[in-house]
Every structure is written in structure tokens, then in C-alpha cells.
C-alpha positions as a printed Julia matrix, in Angstrom:
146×3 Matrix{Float64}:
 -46.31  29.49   16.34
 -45.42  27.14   13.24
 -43.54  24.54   13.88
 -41.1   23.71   11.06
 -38.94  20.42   10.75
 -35.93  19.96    8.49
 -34.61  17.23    7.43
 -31.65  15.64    5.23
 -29.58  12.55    5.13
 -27.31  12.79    8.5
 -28.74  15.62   10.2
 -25.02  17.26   10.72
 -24.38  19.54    7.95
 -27.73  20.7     5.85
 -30.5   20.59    8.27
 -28.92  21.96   11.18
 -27.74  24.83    9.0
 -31.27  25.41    8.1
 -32.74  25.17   11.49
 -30.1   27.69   13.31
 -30.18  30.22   10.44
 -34.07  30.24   10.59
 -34.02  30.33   14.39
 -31.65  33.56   13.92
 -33.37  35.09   11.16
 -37.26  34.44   12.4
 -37.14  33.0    15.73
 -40.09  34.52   17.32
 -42.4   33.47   14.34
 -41.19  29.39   14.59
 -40.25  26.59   16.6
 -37.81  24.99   14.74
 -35.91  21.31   14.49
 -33.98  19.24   12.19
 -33.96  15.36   11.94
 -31.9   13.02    9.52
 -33.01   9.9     7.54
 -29.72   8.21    8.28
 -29.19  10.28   11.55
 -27.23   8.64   14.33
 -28.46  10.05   18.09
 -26.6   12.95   19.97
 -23.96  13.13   17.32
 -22.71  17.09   16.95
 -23.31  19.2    14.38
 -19.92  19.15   11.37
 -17.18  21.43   12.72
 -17.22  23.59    9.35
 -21.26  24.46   10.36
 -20.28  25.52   13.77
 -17.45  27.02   12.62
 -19.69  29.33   10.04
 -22.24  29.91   12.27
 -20.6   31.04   14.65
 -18.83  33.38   12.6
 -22.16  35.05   12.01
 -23.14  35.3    15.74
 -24.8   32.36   16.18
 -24.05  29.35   18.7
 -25.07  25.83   18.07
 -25.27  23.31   20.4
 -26.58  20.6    18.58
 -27.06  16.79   19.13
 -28.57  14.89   15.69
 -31.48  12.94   15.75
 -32.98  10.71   13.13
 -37.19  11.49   12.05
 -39.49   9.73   14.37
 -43.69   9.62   14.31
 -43.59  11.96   17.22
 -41.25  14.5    15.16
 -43.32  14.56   12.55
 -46.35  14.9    14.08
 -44.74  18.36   16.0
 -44.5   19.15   12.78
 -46.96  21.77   10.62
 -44.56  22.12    7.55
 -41.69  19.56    6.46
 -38.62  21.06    4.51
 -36.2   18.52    3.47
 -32.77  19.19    1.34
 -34.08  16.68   -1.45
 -36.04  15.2    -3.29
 -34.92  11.74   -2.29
 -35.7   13.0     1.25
 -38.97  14.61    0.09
 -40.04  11.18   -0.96
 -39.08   9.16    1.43
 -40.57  10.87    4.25
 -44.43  11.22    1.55
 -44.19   6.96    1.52
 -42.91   6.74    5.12
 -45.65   8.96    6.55
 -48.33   9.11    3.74
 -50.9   10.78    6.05
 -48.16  13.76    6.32
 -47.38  14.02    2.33
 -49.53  17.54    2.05
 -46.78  19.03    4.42
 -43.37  17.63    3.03
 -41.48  19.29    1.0
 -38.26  20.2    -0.42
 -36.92  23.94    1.22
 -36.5   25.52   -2.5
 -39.64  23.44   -3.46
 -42.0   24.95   -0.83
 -40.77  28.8    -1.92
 -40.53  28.36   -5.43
 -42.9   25.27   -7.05
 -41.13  25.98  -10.4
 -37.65  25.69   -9.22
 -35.45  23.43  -11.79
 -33.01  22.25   -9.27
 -35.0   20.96   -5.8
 -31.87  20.11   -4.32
 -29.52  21.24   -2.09
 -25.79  20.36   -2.65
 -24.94  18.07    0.57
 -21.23  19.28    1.6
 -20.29  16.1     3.52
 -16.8   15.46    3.12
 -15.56  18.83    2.04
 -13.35  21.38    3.34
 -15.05  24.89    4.71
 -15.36  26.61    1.2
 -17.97  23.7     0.27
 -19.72  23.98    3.4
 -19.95  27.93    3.02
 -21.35  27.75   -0.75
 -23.82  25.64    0.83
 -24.89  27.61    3.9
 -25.01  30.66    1.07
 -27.45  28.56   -1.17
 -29.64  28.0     2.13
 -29.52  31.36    3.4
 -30.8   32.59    0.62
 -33.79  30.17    0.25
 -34.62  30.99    3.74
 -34.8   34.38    2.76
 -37.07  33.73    0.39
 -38.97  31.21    2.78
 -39.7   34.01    5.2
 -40.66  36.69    2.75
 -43.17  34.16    1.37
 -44.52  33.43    4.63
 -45.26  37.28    5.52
């Protein structure tokens, strides 16, 4: 089983999104976590990403946690929400830069945009525009992992 780590800035909002909607989409095929740069411990996850998820069937019961050494050593492939994250995490853990990457990065190499809009702040509409631009690079993230 892969094991699959995302990460962004607070590990409320982006990651968690990414890490319950691949859980629900391809759980059998990967053990999954999130971590945040800036993440403070045990915090939940934003009430507009429950509130979305679970509108789609999905519970969360989540408690944010910033990267550690140990996380990323779990991890076989790192998907972050930026590129700012992306590099970060290459000069924090050097040894670990052949398995960072952004999430639209990693599925499409040629991708204009590596980023993923961070909806911090904003009311539910923002958060849904950006669990839509996820979901669909997860889609794309399984189909390219067969």
C-alpha cells in the first residue's frame, strides 16, 4: 500500500480536503495523511471542509498536525498545495526531494498553474471552488496511478 502525505500551510482547509477525498475515492489502494508547514497540533479541520464533506458522505474527524522527520519518512509520495510548500519541504528534507511534489505537479508536469487556491478566510462558496479544483486533480491522480 502507498503511503501518500499532503501537505499545505495550516493543515485545516487544503490538505485535509485532499486526504479525505482520496481516502473516499481510493482507500483500499493508500494510506493516507496530511501535515501543515505552519500547522498547530490537534486543531480541527475548517467548518466549511466538514461541512462539504460531509455533504458528500464523508465524515472527518480530524486533528492537524504540522510535518515531522517521522511523517515524512511514512511517506512514499509527497503532494503539497504549492510550490512554496513543494520547496520548502525539497530544502527541509533534501534526501526526500525525488518524492515531493505539488498535487497538479505530480499528474500533470506541464501544468501552468502548480497551485492550489488556499480558501482560508472565505465563506463556503470559496471553500467549494476549491474542494472542486482538488477533486478533480485527484481524479486525475488516481487514473494516472492505474
Amino acid at each position: 500500500m502507498k503511503h501518500i502525505l499532503f501537505v499545505c500551510t495550516g493543515n485545516t482547509c487544503r490538505s485535509p480536503m485532499a486526504e479525505y477525498l482520496l481516502r473516499h475515492k481510493a482507500g483500499e489502494k493508500y494510506e493516507v495523511k496530511s501535515a501543515g508547514l505552519a500547522a498547530f497540533p490537534g486543531q480541527d479541520a475548517a467548518d466549511h471542509v466538514k461541512q462539504l464533506l460531509n455533504e458528500q458522505g464523508i465524515l472527518v474527524d480530524h486533528k492537524s498536525q504540522p510535518v515531522t522527520p517521522e511523517l515524512m519518512e511514512w511517506a512514499d509520495l509527497v503532494l503539497t498545495m504549492t510550490e512554496a510548500h513543494m520547496h520548502h519541504l525539497q530544502e527541509q528534507f533534501p534526501d526526500k526531494k525525488d518524492v515531493i511534489y505539488t498535487l497538479k505537479t505530480y499528474v500533470d508536469p506541464k501544468h501552468e498553474n502548480p497551485n492550489i487556491s488556499d480558501p482560508f478566510g472565505g465563506n463556503k462558496e470559496v471553500y467549494e471552488s476549491t474542494m472542486h479544483e482538488i477533486e478533480a486533480w485527484l481524479e486525475r491522480f488516481v487514473e494516472k496511478e492505474g
